[in-house]
C-alpha positions, 0 to 999 in steps of 0.5 A: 577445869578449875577456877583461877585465881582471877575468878570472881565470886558472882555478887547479888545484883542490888535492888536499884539495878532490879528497879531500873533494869525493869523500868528499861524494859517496860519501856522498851515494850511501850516503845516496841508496841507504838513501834507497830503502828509507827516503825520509827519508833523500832530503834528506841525500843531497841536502845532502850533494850540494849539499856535494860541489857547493860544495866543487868548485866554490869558491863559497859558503864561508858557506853551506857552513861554515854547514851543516856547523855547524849539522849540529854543533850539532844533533848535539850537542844531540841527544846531550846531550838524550838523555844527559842531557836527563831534567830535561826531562821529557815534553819531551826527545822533543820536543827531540830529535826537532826536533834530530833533523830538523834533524840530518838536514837538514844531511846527517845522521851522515855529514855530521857525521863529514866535517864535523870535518876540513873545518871545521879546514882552512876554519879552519886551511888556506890551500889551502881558504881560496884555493879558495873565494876564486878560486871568487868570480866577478863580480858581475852588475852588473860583467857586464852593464856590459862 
């Protein structure tokens, strides 16, 4: 079977996506070890696995920007509800609580802190731009036509 002409040549995979890559899932086994103490911890281990995963591979830059940006947002809202949040009422618990899951859904604290810098490269560096770009493969139709 020979290459087509869409073929790309594999690109060395840059030392920042190394980096974080590594960084992710160390997090990830942090979070799986606290995990076996406290179970609910099981599901940002598991985001986080599916960061480090994203990021090695290059593909889906949108839905790994989004995680980490939704990781932000819960964040910030459960900061600022429970710092400031006492015009709520019998509400901040509540909203602080869904801010809560949600944070934790997005892969949690550790998530948050690796999030920062990784945001300002996919906005900011080419290197991380390109990565993901030479991780798009070809459609299936464009497979099954050859």
């Amino acid at each position: 079977m020979k290459p087509s002409s869409r073929s790309r040549v594999q690109q060395p995979r840059p030392m920042v996506v190394m980096l974080f890559a590594a960084f992710l899932l160390t997090a990830a086994a942090l979070t799986a070890y606290f995990g076996l103490y406290a179970p609910g911890y099981l599901v940002p281990a598991a985001c986080l696995l599916l960061q480090a995963a994203l990021l090695w591979l290059g593909r889906g830059k949108t839905p790994f920007a989004g995680i980490m940006v939704l990781n932000q947002i819960s964040g910030l809202i459960l900061i600022l509800v429970l710092a400031f949040g006492d015009g709520f009422g019998d509400r901040k618990l509540d909203i602080s609580a869904v801010a809560l899951l949600l944070n934790l859904a997005t892969g949690g604290p550790l998530m948050g802190v690796l999030s920062l810098p990784l945001l300002g490269l996919l906005q900011f560096s080419s290197r991380l731009r390109n990565w993901f770009r030479a991780g798009e493969r070809e459609t299936l139709k464009e497979v099954f036509s050859t």
